[in-house]
C-alpha positions as CSV (number, residue, x, y, z in Angstrom):
1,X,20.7,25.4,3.2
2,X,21.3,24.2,-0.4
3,X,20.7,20.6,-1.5
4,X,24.4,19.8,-1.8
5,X,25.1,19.9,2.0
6,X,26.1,16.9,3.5
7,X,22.9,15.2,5.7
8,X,24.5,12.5,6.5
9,X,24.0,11.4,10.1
10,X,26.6,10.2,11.7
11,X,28.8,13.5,10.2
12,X,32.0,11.5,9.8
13,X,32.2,8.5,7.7
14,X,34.6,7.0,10.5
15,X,31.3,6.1,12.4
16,X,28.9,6.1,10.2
17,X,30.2,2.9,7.7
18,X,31.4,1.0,10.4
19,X,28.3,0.9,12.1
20,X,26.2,0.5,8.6
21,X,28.1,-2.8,8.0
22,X,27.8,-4.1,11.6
23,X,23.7,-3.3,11.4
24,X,23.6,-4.8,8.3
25,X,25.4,-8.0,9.3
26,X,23.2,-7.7,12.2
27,X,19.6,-7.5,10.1
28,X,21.1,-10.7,7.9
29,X,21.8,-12.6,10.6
30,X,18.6,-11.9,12.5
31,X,16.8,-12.2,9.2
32,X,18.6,-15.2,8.7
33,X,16.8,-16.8,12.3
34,X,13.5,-15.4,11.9
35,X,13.6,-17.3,8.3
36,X,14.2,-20.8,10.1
37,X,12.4,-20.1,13.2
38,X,9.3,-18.9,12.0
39,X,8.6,-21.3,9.2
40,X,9.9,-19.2,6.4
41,X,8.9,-15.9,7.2
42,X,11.2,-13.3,6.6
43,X,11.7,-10.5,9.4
44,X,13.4,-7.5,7.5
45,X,13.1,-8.6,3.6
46,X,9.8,-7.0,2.8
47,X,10.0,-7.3,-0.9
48,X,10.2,-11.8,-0.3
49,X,7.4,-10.9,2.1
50,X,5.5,-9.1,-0.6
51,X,6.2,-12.1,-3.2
52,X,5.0,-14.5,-0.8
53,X,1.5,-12.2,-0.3
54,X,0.7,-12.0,-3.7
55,X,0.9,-15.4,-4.2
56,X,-1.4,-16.6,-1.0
57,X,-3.3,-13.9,-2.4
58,X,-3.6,-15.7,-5.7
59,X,-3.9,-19.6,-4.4
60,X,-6.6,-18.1,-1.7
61,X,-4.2,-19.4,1.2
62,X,-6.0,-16.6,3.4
63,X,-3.9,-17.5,6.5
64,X,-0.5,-17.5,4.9
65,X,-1.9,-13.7,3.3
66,X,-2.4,-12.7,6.6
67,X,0.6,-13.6,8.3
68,X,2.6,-12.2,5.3
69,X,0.4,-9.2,5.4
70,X,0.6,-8.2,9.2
71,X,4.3,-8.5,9.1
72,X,4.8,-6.0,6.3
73,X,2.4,-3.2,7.7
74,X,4.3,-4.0,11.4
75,X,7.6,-3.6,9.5
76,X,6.4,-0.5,7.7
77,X,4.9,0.8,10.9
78,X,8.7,-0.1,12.8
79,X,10.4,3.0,10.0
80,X,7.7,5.0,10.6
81,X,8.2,4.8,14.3
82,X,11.8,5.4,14.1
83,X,11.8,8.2,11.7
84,X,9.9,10.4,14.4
85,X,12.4,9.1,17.2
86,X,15.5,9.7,14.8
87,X,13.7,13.6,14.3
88,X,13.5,14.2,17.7
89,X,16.0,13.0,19.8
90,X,19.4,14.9,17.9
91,X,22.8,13.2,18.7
92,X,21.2,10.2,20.9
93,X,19.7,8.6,17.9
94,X,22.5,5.6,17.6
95,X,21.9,5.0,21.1
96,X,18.3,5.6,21.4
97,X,17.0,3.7,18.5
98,X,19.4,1.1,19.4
99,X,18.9,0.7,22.8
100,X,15.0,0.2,21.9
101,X,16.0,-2.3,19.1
102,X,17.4,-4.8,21.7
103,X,14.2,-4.0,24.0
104,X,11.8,-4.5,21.8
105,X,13.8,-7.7,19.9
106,X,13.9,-9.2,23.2
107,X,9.9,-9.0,23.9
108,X,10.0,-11.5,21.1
109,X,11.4,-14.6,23.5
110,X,8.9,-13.7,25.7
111,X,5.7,-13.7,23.9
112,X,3.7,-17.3,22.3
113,X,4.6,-18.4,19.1
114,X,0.7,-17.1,17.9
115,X,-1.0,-18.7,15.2
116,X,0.3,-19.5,11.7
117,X,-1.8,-16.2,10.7
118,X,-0.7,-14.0,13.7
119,X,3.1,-14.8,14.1
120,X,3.0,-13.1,17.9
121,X,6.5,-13.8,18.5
122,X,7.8,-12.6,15.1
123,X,6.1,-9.2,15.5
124,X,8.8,-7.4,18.1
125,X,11.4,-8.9,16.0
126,X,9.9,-7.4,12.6
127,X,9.2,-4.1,14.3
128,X,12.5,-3.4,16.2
129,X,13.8,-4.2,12.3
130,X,11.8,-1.7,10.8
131,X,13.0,1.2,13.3
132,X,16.8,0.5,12.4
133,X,15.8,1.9,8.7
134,X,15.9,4.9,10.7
135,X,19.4,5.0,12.4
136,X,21.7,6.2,9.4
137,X,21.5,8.9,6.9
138,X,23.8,9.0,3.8
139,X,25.3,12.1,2.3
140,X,22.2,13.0,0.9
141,X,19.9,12.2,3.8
142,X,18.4,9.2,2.9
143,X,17.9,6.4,5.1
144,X,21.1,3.7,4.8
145,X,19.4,0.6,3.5
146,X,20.5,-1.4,6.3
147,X,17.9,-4.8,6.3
148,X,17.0,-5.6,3.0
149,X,20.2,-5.7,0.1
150,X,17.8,-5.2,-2.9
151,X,18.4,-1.3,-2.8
152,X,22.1,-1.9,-2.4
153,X,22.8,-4.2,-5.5
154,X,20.5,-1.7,-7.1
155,X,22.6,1.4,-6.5
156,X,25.8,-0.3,-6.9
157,X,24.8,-1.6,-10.3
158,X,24.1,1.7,-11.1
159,X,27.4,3.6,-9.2
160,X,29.2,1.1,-11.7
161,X,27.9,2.9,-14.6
162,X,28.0,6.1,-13.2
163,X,31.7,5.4,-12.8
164,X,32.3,5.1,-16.5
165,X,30.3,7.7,-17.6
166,X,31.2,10.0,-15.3
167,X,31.4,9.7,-11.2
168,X,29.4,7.4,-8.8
169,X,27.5,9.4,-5.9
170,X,29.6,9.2,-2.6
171,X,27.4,6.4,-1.2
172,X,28.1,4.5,-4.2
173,X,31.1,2.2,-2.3
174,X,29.4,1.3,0.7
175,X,26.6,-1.0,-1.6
176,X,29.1,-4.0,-2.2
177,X,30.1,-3.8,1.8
178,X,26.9,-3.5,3.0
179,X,25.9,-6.6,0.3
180,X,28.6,-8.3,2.1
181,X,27.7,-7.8,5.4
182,X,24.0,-8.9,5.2
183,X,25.6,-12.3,3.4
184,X,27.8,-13.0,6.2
185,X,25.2,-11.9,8.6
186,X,22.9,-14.6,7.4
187,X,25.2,-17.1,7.5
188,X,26.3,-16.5,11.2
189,X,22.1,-16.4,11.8
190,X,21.7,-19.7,10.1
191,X,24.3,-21.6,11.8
192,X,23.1,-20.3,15.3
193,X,19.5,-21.2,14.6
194,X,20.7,-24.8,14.1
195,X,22.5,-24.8,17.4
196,X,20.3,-22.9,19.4
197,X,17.0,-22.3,17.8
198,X,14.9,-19.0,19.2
199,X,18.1,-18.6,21.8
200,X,19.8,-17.3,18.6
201,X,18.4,-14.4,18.8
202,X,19.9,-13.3,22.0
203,X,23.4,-12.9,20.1
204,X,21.7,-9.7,17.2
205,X,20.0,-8.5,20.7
206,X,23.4,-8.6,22.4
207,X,25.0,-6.9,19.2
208,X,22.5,-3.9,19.4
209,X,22.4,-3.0,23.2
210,X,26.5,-3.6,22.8
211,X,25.9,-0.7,20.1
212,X,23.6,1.6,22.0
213,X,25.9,1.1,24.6
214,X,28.9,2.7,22.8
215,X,27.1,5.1,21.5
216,X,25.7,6.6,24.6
217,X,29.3,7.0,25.9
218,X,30.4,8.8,22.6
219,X,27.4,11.0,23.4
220,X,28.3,12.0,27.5
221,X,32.6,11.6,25.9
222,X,32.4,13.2,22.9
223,X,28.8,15.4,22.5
224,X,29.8,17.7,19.6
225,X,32.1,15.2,17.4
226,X,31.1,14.3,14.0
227,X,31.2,10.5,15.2
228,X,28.1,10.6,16.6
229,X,26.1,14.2,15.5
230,X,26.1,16.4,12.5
231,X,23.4,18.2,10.3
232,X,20.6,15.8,10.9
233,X,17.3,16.5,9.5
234,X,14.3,14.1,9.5
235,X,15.6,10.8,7.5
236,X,14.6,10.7,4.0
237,X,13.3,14.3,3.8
238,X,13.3,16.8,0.8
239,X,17.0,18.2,0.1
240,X,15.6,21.8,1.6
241,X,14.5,20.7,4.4
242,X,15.2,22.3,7.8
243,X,18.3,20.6,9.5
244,X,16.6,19.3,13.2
245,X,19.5,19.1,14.3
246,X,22.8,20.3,14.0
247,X,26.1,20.2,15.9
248,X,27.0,23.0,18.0
């Protein structure tokens, strides 16, 4: 296949932006409670993370590089996870990766708060983020940048220029929604960590199972439709890369 075929997973862009806004809403909101709730610590943005590791690194504030540290690698660790589970289940990705999202987020009301070095509750949190990297593919096959809006100003700062010189890639106008999304997301996060504290994480977990649970009926309803298959190789691969799947 050549390297301008569409990747993009879900096919049609009636799913697939819809669902990259809502999971992006969804990462800033839960980023949003994970921020409050666990003194600071950010859940999906690994680049404050990193910021915040360098500089324990530098003032020797081993137990703040640790905590910083361990939620990174866990994160990392969450995309790594996903990207196998995104390669190997074909059309039940949304509802696969999804469903185990809300499992895994909710492990994170169950377990002890840890230690200010080991973050115990934050870890199913920050891993169930990490595997939602994996659930979208744009038109090129790269992951959808959906918890952390760094690569998204990025690439719409760019598309802007590319639309005066010439023309923006097609994934170019979903960077100021998803942007958007994560904003609002936040916002909703912060004012339901206020009124409900760790609780506020049952309403992102409610948002994701809601999710998985739509998607599994598209799957049974509609099991060949663009809206929830397509040409789907491994996320993030090489343009010539063997499709994994594709629809019948």
């Amino acid at each position: 296949m050549s390297s301008t075929a569409d990747y993009s997973f879900p096919a049609s862009s009636t799913s697939r932006i819809p669902l990259a806004v809502i999971l992006a809403g969804l990462a800033g909101c839960t980023d949003s409670i994970g921020f409050l709730e666990f003194s600071q610590l950010f859940v999906s943005f690994m680049s404050g993370n990193t910021t915040r590791f360098g500089v324990s690194m530098a003032l020797m504030e081993w137990s703040s590089a640790a905590r910083v540290a361990s939620v990174i690698a866990l994160f990392c660790f969450g995309a790594f996870l996903g990207t196998l589970i995104a390669a190997g289940v074909g059309r039940w990705r949304l509802p696969i990766l999804l469903g185990l999202q809300a499992i895994i987020m909710s492990f994170g009301l169950l377990l002890p708060v840890g230690t200010d070095a080991l973050p115990l509750s934050a870890y199913p949190i920050v891993l169930a983020l990490g595997m939602q990297n994996a659930t979208l593919q744009d038109e090129g096959g790269r992951s959808i940048a959906l918890t952390y809006v760094t690569g998204a100003v990025v690439r719409f700062g760019t598309g802007l220029a590319n639309l005066l010189l010439h023309r923006p890639a097609a994934s170019f106008w979903i960077q100021a929604p998803l942007w958007a999304a994560l904003s609002v997301g936040a916002v909703i996060g912060g004012i339901l960590q206020v009124h409900f504290g760790e609780m506020a994480f049952l309403f992102p977990i409610a948002l994701a199972l809601g999710l998985s649970i739509i998607g599994a009926f598209l799957v049974v309803a509609y099991p060949n439709s663009p809206l929830i298959a397509g040409v789907s190789p491994t996320p993030d691969a090489p343009p010539d890369t063997r499709p994994v799947f594709r629809v019948a």
